[in-house]
mmCIF file of the N, C-alpha and C atoms, coordinates in Angstrom:
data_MODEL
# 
_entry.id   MODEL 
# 
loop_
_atom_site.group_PDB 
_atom_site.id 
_atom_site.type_symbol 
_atom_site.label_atom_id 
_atom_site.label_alt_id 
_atom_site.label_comp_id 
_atom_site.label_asym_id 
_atom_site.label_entity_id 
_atom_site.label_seq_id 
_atom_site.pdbx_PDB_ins_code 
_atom_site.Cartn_x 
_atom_site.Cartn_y 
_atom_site.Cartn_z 
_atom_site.occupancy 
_atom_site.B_iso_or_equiv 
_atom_site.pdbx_formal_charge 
_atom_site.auth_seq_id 
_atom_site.auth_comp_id 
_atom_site.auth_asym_id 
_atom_site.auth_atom_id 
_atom_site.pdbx_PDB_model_num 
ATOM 1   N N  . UNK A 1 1  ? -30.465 -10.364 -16.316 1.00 0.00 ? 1  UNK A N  1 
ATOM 2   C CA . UNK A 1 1  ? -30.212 -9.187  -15.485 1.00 0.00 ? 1  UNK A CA 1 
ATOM 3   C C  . UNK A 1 1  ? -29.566 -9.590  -14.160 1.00 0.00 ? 1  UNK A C  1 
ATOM 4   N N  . UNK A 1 2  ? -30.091 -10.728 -13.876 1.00 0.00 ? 2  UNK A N  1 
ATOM 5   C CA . UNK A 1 2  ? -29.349 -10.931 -12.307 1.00 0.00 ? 2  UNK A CA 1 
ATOM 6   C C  . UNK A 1 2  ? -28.042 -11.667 -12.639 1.00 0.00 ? 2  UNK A C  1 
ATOM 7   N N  . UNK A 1 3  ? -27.551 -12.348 -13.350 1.00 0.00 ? 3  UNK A N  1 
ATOM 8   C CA . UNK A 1 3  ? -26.555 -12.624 -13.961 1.00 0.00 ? 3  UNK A CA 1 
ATOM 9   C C  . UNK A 1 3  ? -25.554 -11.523 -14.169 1.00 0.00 ? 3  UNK A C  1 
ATOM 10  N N  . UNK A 1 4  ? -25.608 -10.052 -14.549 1.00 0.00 ? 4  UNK A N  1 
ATOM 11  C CA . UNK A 1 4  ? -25.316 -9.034  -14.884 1.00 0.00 ? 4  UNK A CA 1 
ATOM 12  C C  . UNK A 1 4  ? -24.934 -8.537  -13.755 1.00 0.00 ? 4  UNK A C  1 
ATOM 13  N N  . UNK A 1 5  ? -25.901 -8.791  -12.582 1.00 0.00 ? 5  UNK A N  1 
ATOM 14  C CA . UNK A 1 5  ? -25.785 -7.802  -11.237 1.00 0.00 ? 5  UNK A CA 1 
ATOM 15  C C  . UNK A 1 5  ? -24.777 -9.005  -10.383 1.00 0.00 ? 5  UNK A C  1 
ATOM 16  N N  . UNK A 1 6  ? -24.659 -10.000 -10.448 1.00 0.00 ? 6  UNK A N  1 
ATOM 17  C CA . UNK A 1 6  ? -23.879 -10.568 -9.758  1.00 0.00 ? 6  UNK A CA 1 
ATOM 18  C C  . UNK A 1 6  ? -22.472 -10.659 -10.567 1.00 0.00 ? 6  UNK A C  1 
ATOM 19  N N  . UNK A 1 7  ? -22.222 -10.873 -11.313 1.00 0.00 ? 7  UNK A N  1 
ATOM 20  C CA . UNK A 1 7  ? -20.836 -10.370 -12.272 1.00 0.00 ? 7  UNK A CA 1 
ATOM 21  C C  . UNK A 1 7  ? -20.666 -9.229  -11.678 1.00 0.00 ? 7  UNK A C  1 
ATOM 22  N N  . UNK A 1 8  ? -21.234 -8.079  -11.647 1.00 0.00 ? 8  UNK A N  1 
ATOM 23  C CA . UNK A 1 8  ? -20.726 -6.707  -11.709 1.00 0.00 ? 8  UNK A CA 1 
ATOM 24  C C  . UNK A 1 8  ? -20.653 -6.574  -9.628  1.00 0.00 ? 8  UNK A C  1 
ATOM 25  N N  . UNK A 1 9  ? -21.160 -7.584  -9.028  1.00 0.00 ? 9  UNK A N  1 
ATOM 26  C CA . UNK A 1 9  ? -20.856 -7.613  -7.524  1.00 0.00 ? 9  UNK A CA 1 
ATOM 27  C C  . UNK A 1 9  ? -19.604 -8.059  -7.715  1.00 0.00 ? 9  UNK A C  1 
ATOM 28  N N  . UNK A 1 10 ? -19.415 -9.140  -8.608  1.00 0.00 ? 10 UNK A N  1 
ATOM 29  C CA . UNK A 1 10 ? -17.793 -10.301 -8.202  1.00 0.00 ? 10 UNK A CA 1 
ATOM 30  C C  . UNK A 1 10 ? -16.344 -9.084  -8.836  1.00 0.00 ? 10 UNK A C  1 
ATOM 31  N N  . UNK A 1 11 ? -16.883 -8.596  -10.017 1.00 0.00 ? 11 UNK A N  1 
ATOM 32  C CA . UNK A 1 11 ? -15.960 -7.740  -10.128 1.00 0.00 ? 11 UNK A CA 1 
ATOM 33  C C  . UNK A 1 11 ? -15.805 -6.234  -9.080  1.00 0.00 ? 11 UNK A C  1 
ATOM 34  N N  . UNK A 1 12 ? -16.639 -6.122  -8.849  1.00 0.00 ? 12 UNK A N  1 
ATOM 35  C CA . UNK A 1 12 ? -16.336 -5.187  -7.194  1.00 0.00 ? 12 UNK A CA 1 
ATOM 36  C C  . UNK A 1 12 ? -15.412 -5.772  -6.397  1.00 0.00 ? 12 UNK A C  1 
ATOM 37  N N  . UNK A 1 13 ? -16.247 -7.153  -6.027  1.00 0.00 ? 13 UNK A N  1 
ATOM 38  C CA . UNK A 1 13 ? -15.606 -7.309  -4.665  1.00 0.00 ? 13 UNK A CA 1 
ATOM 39  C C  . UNK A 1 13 ? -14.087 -7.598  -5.335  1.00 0.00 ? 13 UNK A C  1 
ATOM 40  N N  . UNK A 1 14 ? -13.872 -8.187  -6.125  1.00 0.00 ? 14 UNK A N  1 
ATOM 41  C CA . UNK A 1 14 ? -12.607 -8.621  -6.808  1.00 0.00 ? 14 UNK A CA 1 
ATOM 42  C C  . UNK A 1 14 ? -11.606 -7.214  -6.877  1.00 0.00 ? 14 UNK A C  1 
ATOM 43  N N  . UNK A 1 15 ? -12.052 -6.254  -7.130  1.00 0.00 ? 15 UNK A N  1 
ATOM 44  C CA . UNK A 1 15 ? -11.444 -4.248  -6.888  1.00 0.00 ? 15 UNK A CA 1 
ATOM 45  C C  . UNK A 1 15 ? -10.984 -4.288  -5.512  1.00 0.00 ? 15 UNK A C  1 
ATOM 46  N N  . UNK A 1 16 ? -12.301 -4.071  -4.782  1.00 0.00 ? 16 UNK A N  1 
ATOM 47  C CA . UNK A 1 16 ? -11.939 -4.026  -3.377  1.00 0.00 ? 16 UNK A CA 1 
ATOM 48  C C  . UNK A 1 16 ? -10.952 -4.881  -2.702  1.00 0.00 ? 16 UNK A C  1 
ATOM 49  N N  . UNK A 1 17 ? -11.066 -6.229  -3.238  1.00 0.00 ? 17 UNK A N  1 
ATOM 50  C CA . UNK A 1 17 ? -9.928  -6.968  -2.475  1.00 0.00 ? 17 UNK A CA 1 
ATOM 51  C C  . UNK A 1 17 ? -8.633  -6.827  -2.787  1.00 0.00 ? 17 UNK A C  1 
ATOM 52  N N  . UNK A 1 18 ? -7.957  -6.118  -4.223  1.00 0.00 ? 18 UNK A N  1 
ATOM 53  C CA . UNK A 1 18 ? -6.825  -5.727  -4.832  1.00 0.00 ? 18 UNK A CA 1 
ATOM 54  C C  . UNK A 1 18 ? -6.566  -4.256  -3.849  1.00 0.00 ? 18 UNK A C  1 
ATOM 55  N N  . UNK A 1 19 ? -8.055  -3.640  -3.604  1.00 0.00 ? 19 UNK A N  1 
ATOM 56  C CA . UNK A 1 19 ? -7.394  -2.301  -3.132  1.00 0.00 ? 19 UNK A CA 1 
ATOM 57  C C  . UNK A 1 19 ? -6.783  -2.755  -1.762  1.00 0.00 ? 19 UNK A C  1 
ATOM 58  N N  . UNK A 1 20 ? -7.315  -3.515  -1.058  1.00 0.00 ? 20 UNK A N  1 
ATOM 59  C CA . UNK A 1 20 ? -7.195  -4.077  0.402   1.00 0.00 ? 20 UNK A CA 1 
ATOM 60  C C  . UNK A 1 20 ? -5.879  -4.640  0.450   1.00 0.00 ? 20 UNK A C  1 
ATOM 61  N N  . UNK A 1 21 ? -5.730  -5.234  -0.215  1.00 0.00 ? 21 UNK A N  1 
ATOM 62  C CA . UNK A 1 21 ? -3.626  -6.116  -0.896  1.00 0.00 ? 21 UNK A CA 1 
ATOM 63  C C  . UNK A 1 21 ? -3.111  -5.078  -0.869  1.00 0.00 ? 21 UNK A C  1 
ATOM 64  N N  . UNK A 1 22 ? -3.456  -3.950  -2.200  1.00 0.00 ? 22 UNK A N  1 
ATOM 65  C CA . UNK A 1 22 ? -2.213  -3.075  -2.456  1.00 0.00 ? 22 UNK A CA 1 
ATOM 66  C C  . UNK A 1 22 ? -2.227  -2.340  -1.031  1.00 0.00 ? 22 UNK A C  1 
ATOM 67  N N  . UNK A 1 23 ? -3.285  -1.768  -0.211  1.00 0.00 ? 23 UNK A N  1 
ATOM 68  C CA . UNK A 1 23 ? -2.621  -1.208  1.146   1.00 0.00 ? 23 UNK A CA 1 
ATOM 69  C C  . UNK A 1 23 ? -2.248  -1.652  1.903   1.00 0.00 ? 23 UNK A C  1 
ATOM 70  N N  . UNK A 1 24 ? -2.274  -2.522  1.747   1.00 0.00 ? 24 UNK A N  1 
ATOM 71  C CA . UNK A 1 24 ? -1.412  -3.886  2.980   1.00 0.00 ? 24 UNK A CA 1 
ATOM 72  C C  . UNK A 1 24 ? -0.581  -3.949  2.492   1.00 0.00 ? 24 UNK A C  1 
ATOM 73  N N  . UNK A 1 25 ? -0.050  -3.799  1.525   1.00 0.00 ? 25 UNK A N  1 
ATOM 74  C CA . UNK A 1 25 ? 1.832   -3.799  0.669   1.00 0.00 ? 25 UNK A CA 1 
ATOM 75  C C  . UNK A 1 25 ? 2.236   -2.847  1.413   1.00 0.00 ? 25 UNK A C  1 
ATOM 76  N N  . UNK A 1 26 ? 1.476   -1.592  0.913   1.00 0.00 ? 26 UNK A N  1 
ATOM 77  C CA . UNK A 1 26 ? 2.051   -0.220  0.976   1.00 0.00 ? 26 UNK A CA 1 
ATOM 78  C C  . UNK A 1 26 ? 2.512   -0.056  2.161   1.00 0.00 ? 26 UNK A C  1 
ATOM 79  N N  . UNK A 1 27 ? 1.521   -0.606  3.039   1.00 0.00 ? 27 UNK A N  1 
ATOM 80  C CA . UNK A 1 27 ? 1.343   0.050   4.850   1.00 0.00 ? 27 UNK A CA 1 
ATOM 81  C C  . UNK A 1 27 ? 2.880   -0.994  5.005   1.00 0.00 ? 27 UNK A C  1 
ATOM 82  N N  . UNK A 1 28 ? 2.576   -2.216  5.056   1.00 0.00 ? 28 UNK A N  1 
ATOM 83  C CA . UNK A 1 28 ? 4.015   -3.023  5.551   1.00 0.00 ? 28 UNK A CA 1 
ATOM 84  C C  . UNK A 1 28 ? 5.268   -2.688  4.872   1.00 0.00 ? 28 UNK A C  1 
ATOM 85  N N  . UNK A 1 29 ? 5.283   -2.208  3.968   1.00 0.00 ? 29 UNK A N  1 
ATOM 86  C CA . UNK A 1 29 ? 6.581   -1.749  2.939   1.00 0.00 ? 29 UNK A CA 1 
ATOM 87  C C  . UNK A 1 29 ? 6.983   -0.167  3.845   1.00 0.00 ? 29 UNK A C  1 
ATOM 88  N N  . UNK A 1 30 ? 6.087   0.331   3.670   1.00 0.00 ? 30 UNK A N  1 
ATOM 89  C CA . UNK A 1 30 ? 6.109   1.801   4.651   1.00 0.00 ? 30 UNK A CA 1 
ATOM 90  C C  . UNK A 1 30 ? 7.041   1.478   6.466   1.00 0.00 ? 30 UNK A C  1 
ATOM 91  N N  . UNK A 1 31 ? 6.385   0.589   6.896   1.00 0.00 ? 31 UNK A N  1 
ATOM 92  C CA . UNK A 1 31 ? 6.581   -0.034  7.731   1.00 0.00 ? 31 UNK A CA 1 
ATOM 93  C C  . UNK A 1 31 ? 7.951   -0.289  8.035   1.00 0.00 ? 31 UNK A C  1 
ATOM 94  N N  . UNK A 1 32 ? 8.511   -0.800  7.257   1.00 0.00 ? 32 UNK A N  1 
ATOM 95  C CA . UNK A 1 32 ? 9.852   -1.359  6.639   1.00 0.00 ? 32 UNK A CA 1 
ATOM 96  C C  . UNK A 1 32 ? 11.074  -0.591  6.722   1.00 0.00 ? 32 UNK A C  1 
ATOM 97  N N  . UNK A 1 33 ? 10.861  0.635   5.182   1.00 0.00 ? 33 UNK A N  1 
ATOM 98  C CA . UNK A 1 33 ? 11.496  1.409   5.032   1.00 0.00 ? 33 UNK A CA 1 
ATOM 99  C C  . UNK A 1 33 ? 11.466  2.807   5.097   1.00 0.00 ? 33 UNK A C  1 
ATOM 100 N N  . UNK A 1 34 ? 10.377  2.949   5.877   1.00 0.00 ? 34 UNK A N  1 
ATOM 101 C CA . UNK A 1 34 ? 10.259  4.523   7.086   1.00 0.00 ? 34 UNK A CA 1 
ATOM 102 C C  . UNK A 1 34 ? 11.650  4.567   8.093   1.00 0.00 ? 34 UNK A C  1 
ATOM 103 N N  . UNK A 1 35 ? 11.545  3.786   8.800   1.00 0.00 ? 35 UNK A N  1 
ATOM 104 C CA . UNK A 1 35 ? 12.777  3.769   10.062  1.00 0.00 ? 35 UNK A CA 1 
ATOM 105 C C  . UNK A 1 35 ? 13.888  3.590   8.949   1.00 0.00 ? 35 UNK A C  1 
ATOM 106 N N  . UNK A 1 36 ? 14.297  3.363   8.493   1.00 0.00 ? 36 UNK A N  1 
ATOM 107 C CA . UNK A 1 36 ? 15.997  3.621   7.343   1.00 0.00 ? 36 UNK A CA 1 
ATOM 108 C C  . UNK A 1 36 ? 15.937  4.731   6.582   1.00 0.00 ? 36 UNK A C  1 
ATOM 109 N N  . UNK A 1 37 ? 14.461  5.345   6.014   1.00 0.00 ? 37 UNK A N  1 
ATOM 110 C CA . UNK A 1 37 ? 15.170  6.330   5.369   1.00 0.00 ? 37 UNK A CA 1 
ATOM 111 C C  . UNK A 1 37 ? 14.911  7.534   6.088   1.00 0.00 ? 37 UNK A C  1 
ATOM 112 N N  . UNK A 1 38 ? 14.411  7.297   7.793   1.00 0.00 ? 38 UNK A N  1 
ATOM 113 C CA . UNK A 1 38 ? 14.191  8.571   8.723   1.00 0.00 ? 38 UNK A CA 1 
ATOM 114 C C  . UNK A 1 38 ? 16.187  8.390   9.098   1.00 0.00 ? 38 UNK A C  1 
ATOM 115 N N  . UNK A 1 39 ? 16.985  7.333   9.339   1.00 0.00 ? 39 UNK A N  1 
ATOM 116 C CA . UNK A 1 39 ? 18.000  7.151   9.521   1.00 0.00 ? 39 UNK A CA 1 
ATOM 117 C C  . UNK A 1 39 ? 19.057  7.700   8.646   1.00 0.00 ? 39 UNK A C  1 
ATOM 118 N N  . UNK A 1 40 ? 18.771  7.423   6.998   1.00 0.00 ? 40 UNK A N  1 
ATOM 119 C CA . UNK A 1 40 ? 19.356  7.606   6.305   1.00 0.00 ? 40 UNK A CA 1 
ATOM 120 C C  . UNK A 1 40 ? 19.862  9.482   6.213   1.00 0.00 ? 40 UNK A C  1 
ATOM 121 N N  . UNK A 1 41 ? 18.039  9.897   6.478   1.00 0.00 ? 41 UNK A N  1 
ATOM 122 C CA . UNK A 1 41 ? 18.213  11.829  6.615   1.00 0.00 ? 41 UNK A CA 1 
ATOM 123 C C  . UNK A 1 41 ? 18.523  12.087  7.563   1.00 0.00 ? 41 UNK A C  1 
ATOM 124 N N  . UNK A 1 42 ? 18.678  11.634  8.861   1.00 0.00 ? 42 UNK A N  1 
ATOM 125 C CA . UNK A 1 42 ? 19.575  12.011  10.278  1.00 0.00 ? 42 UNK A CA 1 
ATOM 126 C C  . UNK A 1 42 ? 20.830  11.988  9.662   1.00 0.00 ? 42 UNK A C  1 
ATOM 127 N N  . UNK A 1 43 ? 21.254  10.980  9.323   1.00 0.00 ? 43 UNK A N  1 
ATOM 128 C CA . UNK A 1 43 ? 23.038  10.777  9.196   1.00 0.00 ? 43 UNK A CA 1 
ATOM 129 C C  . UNK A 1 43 ? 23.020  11.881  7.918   1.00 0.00 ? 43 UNK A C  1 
ATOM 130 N N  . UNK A 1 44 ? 22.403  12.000  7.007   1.00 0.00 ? 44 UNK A N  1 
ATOM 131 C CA . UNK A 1 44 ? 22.989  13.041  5.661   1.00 0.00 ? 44 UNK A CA 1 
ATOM 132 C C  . UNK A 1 44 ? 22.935  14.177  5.950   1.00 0.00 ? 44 UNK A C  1 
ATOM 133 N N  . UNK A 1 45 ? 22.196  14.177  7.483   1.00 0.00 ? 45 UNK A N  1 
ATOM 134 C CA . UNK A 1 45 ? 21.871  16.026  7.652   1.00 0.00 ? 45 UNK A CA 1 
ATOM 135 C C  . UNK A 1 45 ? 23.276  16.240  8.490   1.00 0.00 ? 45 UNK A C  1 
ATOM 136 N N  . UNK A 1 46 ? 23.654  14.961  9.496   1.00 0.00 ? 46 UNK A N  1 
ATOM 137 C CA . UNK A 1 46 ? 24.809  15.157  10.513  1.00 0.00 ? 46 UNK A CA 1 
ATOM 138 C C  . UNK A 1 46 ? 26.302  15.424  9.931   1.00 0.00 ? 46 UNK A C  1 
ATOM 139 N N  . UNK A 1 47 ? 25.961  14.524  8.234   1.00 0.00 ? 47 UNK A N  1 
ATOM 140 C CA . UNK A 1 47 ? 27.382  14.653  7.865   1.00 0.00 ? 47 UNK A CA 1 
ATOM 141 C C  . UNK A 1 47 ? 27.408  16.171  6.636   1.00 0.00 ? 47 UNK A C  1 
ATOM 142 N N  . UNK A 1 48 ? 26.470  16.251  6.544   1.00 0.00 ? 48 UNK A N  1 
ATOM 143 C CA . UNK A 1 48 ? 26.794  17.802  5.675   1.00 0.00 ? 48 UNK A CA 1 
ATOM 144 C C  . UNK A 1 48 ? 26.207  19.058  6.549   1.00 0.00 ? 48 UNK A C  1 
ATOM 145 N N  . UNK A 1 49 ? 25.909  18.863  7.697   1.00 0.00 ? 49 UNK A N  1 
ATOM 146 C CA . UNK A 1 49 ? 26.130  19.685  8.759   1.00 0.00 ? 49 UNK A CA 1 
ATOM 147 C C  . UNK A 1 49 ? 27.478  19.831  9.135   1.00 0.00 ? 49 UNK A C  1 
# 
């Protein structure tokens, strides 16, 4: 049983630390390509304005 409960801790924490990566992608990727594609819809609104 405690064998069971510590497996099923390592695969948690092992979740949690993938969820913690993938928002740290997301957030720095966001990061990234927020300011170009806020740029990209200024200029597409200026030129089909």
């Amino acid at each position: 049983m405690k064998d069971f409960l510590s497996l099923v801790g390592h695969v948690w924490g092992c979740r949690m630390n993938l969820k913690r990566k993938f928002a740290h992608f997301v957030y720095s990727n966001a990061v990234c390509i927020t300011p170009q594609a806020a740029f990209l819809f200024l200029f597409h609104l200026e030129t089909a304005g």
